[in-house]
C-alpha positions as MATLAB code, in Angstrom:
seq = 'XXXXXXXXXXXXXXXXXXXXXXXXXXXXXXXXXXXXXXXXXXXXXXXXXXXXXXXXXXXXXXXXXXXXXXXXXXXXXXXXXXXXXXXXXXXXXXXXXXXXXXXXXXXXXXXXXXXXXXXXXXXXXXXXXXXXXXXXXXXXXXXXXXXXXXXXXXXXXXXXXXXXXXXXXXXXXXXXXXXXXXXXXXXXXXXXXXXXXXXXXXXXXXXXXXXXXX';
ca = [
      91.186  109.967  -46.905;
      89.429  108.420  -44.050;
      87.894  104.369  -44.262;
      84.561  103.549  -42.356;
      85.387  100.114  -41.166;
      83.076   97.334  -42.771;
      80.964   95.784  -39.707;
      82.165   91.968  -39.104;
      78.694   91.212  -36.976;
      74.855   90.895  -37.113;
      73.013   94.202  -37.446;
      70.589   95.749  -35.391;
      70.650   96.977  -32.119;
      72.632   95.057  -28.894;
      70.754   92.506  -27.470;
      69.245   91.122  -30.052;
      70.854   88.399  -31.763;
      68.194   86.561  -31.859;
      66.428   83.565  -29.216;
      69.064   82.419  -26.592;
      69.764   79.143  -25.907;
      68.137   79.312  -22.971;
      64.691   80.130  -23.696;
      64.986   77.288  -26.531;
      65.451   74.743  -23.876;
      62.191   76.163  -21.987;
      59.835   75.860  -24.755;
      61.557   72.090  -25.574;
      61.000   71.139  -22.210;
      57.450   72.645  -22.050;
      56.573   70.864  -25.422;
      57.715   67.187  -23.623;
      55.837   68.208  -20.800;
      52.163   68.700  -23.063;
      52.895   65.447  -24.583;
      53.246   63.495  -21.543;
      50.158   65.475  -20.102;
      48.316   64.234  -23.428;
      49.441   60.446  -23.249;
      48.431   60.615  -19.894;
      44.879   62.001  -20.577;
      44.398   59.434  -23.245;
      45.565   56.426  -21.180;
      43.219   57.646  -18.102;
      40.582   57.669  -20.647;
      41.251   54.431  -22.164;
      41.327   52.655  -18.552;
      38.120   53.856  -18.433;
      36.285   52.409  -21.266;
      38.430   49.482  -20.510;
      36.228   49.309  -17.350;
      32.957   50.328  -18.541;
      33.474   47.844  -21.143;
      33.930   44.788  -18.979;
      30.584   45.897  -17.108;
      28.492   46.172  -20.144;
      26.834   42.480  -18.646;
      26.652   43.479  -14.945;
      22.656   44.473  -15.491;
      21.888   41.686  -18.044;
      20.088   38.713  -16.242;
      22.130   35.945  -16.221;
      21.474   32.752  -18.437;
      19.860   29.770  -16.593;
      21.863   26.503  -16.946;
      19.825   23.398  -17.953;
      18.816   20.913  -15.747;
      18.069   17.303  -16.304;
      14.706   17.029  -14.583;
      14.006   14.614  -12.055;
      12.853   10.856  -12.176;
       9.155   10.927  -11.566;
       8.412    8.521   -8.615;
       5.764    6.142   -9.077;
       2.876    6.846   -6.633;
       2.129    3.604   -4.020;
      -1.555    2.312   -4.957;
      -3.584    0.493   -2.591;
      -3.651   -3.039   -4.882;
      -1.709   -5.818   -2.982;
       1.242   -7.183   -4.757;
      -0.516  -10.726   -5.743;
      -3.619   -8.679   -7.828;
      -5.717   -8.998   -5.253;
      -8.670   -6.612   -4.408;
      -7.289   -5.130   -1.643;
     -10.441   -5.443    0.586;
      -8.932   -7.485    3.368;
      -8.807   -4.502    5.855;
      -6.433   -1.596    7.093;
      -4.551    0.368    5.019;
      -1.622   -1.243    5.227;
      -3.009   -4.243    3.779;
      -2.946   -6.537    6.960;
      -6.403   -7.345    8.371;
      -6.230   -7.620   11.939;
      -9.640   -8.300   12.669;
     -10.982  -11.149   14.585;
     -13.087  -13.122   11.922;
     -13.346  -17.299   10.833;
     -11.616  -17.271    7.602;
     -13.830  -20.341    6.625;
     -16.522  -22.152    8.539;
     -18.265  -25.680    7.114;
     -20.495  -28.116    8.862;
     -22.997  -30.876    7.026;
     -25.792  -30.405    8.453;
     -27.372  -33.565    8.188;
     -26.461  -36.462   10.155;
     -27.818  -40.413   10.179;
     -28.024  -42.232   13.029;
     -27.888  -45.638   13.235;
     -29.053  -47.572   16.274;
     -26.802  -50.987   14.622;
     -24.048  -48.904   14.406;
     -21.121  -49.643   17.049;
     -20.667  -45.573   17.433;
     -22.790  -43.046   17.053;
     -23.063  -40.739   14.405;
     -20.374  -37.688   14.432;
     -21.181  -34.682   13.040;
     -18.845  -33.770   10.620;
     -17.561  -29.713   11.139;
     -14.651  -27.744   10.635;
     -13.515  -24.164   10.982;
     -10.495  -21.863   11.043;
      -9.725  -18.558   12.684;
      -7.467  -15.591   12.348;
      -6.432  -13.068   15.492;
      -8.087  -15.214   18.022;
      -6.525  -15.951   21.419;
      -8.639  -18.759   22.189;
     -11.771  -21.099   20.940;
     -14.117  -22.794   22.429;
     -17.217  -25.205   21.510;
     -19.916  -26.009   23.206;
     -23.045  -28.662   23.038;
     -25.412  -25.585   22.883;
     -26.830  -22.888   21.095;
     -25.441  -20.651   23.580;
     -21.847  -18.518   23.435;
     -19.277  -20.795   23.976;
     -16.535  -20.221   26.910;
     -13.994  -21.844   29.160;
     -17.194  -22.599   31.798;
     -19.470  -24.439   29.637;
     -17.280  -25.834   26.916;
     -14.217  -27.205   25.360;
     -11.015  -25.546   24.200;
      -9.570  -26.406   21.058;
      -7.018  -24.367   18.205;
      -7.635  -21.492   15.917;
      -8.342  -24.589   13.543;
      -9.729  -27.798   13.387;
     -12.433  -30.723   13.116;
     -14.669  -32.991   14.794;
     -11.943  -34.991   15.686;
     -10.260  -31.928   17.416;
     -13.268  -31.517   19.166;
     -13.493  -35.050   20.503;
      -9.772  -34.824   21.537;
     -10.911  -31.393   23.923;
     -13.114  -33.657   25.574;
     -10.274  -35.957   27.128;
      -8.947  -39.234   27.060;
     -11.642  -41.841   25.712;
     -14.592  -39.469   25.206;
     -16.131  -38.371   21.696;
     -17.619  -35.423   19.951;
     -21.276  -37.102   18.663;
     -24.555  -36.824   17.768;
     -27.117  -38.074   20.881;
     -28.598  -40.609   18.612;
     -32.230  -41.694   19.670;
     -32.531  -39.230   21.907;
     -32.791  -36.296   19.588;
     -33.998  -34.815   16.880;
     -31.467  -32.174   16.540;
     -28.547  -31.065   18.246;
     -26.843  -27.665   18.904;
     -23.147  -26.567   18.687;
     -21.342  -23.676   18.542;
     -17.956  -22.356   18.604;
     -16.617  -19.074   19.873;
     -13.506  -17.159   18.781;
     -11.897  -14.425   21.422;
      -9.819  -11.896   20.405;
      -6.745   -9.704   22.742;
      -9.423   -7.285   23.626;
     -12.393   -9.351   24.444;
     -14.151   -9.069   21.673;
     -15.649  -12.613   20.502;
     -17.245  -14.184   17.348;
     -19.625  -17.123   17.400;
     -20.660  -19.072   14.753;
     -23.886  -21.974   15.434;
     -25.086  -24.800   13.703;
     -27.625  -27.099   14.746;
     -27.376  -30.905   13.094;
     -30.603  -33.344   12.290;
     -30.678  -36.555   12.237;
     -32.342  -37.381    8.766;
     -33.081  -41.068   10.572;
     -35.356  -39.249   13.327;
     -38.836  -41.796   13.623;
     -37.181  -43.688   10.771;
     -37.372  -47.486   12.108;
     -34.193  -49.255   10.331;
     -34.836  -52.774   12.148;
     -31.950  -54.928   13.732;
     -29.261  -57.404   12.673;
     -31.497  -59.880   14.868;
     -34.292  -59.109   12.496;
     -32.761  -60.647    9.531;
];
């Protein structure tokens, strides 16, 4: 009697077995190779929101910082420190005009014939920005040609002093009426300011007698 032998292997036809090692490693390696081509898409698309976030500002105006304003400066006014009115001249507050700041004269005199001198009429003045003064016996402009120097400021008795040594500024007691002076002020460009009195004698005609009358 003849035994079929019992087969020890896998059915089917040869050559398949089943998947060979092979093609097993393939499809392993092809798996690794999708996930590292998906990481890689997802990282490239996280750098870029990563980017596009940090320029979400880039339009937006940017804030203004604060600033401490300045310290308003006070604006100069015209009124001179002391409170004054301010009228004395230019604008920057000197007056440089040629001008008397004063001017007095009494204009009444008395002569006295008893009297050792004769009467002196009493005047003063003063002057600011002149280069020179003069007076003179006469109702006229006074210069150096036909009168006496004397300072920006002064008296009778200055006046007697321009006349020299010994001589006297007076009135010309009973022999007139009245008498004329005036004094001149010049200033560094020629211009000139006069200023003229004329005295009485309140005694003119008036007959006061003598010491020999007595």
């Amino acid at each position: 009697m003849t035994t079929t032998p019992i087969p020890t292997g896998p059915t089917g036809p040869a050559g398949a077995a089943g998947p060979s090692k092979l093609l097993i490693a393939l499809i392993a390696v092809g798996s690794v190779l999708v996930l590292v081509i998906v990481a890689l898409v997802f990282f490239i698309i996280g750098q870029g929101n990563a980017g596009n976030s940090g320029n979400d500002n880039a339009g937006a105006p940017t804030p203004q910082t604060s600033q401490t304003p300045a310290t308003p400066v006070a604006e100069p006014t015209d009124e001179p420190a002391d409170g004054g009115s301010g009228d004395s001249g230019g604008s920057s507050g000197t007056d440089d005009s040629l001008r008397f700041t004063s001017f007095n004269a009494n204009l009444q005199v008395a002569c006295d014939s008893n009297a050792d001198e004769k009467a002196q009429p009493q005047i003063s003045w003063s002057a600011a920005n002149a280069t020179a003064v003069y007076w003179t016996p006469s109702n006229q402009d006074a210069t150096a040609d036909n009168g006496y120097q004397v300072g920006t400021s002064g008296n009778q008795n200055d006046m007697s002093a321009s006349k020299g040594p010994g001589e006297r500024y007076e009135f010309p007691c009973n022999h007139r009426q009245t008498f004329d002076t005036t004094i001149t002020i010049y200033g560094s460009n020629g211009q000139k300011v006069s200023k003229h009195v004329t005295f009485t004698d309140r005694n003119w005609g008036v007959d006061l007698g003598s010491d020999d009358d007595e």
